[in-house]
C-alpha positions as CSV (number, residue, x, y, z in Angstrom):
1,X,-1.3,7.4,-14.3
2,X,0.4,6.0,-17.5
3,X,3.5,5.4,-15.9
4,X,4.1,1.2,-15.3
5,X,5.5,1.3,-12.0
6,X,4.3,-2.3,-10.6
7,X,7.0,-4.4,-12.5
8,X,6.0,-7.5,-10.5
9,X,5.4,-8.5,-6.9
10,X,8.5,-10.8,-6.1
11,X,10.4,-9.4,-3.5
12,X,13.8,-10.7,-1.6
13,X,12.8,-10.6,1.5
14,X,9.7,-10.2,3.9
15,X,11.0,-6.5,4.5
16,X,10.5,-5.9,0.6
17,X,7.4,-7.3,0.7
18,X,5.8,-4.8,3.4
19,X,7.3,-2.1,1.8
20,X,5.6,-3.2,-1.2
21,X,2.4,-3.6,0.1
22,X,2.7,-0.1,2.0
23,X,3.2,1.5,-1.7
24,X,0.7,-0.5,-2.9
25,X,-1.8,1.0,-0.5
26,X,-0.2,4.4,-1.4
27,X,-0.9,4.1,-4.8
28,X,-4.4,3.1,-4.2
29,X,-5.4,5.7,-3.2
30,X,-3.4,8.0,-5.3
31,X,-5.2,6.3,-8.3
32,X,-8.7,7.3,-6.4
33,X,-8.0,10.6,-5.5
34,X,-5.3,12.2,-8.2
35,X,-5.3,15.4,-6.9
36,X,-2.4,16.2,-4.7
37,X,-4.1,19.0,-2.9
38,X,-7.2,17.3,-2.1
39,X,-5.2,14.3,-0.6
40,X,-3.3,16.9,1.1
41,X,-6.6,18.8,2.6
42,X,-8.1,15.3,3.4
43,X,-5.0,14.2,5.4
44,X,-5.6,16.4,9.0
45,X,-9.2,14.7,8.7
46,X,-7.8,10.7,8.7
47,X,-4.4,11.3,10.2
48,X,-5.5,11.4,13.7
49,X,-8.2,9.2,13.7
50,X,-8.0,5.7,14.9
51,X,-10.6,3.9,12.6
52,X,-9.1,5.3,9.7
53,X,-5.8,4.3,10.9
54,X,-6.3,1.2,11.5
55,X,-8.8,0.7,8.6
56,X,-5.4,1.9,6.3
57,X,-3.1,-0.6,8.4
58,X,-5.9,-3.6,7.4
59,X,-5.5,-2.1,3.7
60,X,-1.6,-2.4,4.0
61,X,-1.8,-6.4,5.4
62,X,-4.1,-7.5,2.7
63,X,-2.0,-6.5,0.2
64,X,0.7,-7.9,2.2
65,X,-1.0,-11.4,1.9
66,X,-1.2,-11.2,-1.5
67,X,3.0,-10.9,-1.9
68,X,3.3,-13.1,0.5
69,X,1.6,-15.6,-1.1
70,X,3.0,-14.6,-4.3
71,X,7.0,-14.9,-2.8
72,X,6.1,-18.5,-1.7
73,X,6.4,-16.8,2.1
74,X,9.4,-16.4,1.2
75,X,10.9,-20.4,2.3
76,X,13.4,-20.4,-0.5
């Protein structure tokens, strides 16, 4: 993955800042597992589980933290 796609973790709003974190948790694992059609085989396995669903919502706030804390929380 050469490609810089992270340009910097200040966002506008609160909104932008989830979204962020969400493709930050995206990318994650897209850096782990690089293959498109092992993540896709994998999916069916984690999509309908709970644990894994929530384990990936926990993924998504941590990261959300971190822009948060890096927008200030946003009290411009």
């Amino acid at each position: 993955m050469a490609d810089a796609w992270l340009q910097s973790l200040q966002t506008n709003t609160a909104q932008e800042g989830f979204e962020l974190a969400i493709k930050l948790s995206r990318m994650g694992v897209k850096y782990t597992q690089p293959s498109d059609e092992v993540r896709a085989r994998l999916r069916p396995e984690y999509e309908q589980n709970a644990d894994s669903l929530i384990a990936s919502s926990q993924v998504i706030a941590i990261h959300f933290q971190t822009i948060a804390a890096a927008n200030g929380y946003w009290k411009r």
